[in-house]
N, C-alpha and C positions, 0 to 999 in steps of 0.2 A: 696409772689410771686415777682420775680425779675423784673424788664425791659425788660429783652431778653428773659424769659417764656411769659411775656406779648403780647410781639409784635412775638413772634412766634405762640402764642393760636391764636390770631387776623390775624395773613395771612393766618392759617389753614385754618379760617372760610370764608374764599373770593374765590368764584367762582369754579375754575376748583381746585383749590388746597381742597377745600373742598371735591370735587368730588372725588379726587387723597385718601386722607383720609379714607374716604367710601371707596372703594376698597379694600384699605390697609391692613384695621378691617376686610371688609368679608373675606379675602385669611390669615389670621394672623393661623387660625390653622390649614391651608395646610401646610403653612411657618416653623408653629413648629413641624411638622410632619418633614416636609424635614429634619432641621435641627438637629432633634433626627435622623435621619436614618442617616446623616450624622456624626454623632458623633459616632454614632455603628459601619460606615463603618470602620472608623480610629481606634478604637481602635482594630476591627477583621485585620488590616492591616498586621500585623507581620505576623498573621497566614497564611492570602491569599497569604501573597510572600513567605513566608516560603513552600507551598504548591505545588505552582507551579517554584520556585528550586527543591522541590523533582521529579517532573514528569519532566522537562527539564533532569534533574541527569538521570533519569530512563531511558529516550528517549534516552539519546546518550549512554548507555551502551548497549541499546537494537541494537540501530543503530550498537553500533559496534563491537557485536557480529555475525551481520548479513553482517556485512559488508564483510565476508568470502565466505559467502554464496551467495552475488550478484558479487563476482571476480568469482566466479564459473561460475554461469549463463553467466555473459557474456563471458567468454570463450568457452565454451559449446556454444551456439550461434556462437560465433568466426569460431570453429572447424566446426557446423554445413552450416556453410554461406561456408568455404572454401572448405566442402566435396561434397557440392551439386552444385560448380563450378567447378568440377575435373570432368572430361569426361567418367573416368571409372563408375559414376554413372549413365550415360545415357547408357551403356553398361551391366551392372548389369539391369535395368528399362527395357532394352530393351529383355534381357534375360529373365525377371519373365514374362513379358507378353507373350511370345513365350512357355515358359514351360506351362500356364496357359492356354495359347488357343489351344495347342495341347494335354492336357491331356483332357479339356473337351470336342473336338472334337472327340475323341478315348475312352475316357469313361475307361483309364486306370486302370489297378490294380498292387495290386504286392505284393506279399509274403515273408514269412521270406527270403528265398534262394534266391529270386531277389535282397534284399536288401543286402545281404552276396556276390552279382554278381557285383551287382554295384558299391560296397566299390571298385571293382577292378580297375576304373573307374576313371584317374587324375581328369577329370574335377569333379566328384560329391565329390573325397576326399575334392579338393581344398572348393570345396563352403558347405561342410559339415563340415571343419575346422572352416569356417568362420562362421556356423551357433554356433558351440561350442564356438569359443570364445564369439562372441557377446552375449552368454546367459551367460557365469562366469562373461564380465565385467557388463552385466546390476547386478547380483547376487552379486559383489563386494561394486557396488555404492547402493546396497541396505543395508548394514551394518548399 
């Protein structure tokens, strides 16, 4: 044994470094646990980045595919914000309520030949156009 094994065995054994020692020994096979989990981690390393490159790759193709489909929405929104500050919709709102409180106040009906009467009718053509269109484009954007 050398000199500097010597005098390093002999501070081991003095006091708190003794103490230091003992600790050291009881946690030695947590220590080699760590150290094998961490030699596992680094060599799984390539795989874990390689992994999550593919899901980053995957995310932004997904994004931007989609990304079509959120210029829609918010156009749609856009269209829906500037139709519902246009006055003629207070106009139309104010129309269904008056149709709707005066049909169930009357308790109306109406037959083939009424409806063959009424076609004659600008105002029901007007808002029976508007009911056909609105059913092709809702039928369009269902493609």
């Amino acid at each position: 044994m050398s000199y500097h094994e010597q005098t390093l065995l002999e501070g081991l054994t003095v006091g708190e470094a003794k103490e230091q020692l003992s600790q050291l020994i009881d946690k030695l096979e947590t220590i080699n646990f760590l150290l094998s989990s961490l030699e596992e981690l680094m060599q799984r390393t390539p795989f874990i980045l390689e992994s999550i490159s593919s899901e980053v790759i995957r995310f932004r193709e997904k994004f931007r595919e989609s990304e079509d489909g959120i210029k829609n929405i918010l156009e749609l929104a856009y269209n829906a914000v500037d139709f519902l500050g246009k006055e003629n919709l207070a106009s139309l709102l104010n129309g269904l309520l008056e149709a709707y409180t005066e049909v169930k106040q009357h308790d109306y009906r109406t037959s083939i030949t009424g409806i063959v009467r009424a076609m004659t009718d600008p105002d029901v053509q007007r808002a029976l156009a508007f009911v056909l269109l609105t059913l092709k484009k809702m039928g369009m954007s269902m493609r």
